[in-house]
C-alpha positions in Angstrom: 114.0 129.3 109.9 113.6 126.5 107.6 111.6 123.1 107.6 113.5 119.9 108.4 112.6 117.6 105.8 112.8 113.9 106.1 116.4 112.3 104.9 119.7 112.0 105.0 121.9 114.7 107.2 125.2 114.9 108.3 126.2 115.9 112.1 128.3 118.2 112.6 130.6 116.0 114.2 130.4 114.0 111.1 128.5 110.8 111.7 125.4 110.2 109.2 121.7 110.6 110.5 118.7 109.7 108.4 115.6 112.1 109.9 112.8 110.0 109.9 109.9 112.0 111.3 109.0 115.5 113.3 107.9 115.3 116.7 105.8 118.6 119.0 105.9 117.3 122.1 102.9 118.2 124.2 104.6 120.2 126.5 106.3 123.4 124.8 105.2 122.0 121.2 108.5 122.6 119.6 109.4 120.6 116.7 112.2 118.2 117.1 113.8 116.1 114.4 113.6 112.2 115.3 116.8 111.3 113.6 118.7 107.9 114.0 122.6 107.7 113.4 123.2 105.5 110.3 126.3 103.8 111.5 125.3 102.9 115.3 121.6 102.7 115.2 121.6 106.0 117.8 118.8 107.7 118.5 118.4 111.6 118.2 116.2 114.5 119.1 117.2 117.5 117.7 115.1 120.6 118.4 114.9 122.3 115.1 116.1 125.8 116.4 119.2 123.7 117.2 118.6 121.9 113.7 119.0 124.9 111.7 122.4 127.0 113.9 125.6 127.0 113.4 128.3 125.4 116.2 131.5 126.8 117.2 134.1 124.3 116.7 138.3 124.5 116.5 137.8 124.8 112.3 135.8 127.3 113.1 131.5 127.5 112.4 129.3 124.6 110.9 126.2 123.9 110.7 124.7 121.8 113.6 123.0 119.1 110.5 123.3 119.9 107.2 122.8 117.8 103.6 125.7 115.8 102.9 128.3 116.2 100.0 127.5 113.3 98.3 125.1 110.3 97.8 126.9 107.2 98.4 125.6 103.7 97.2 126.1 102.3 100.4 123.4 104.6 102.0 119.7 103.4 100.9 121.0 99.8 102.5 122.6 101.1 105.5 119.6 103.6 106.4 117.2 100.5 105.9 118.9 98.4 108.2 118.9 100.5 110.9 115.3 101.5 110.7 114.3 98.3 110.5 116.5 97.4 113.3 115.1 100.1 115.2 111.8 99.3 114.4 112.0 96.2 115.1 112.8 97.5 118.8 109.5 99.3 119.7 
């Protein structure tokens, strides 16, 4: 299994998530990817044996998170608003 590393990831439902830290929660001590959705501002945690598998879906298997195609320009901006925002929240 690998290591989730902090950044950008794309769902495999296909919304954007920027991971921006590793939880192990007391209780089990599993790590679990904090990850917020860069469009909505929703919070995920995402066990990382989850992290790493691959999902049935109709087009067949994908990976649960994986790196995105592409780097858009829009991101860095988008990703800072939303941690910010979330941030902002605590």
């Amino acid at each position: 299994m690998g290591e989730i590393k902090l950044g950008r990831y794309q769902y495999y439902k296909g919304e954007l998530y920027h991971v921006i830290g590793i939880a192990r929660p007391e209780k089990d001590l599993e790590e679990l990817a904090i990850a917020i959705c860069i469009e909505s501002g929703t919070k995920r945690f995402i066990p990382k044996k989850m992290f790493f598998e691959n999902i049935n879906t109709e087009g067949g298997k994908v990976p649960y998170c994986q790196e995105p195609p592409v780097r858009d320009w829009w991101y860095e901006d988008a990703t800072l608003r939303v941690v910010l925002e979330h941030l902002k929240n605590l």
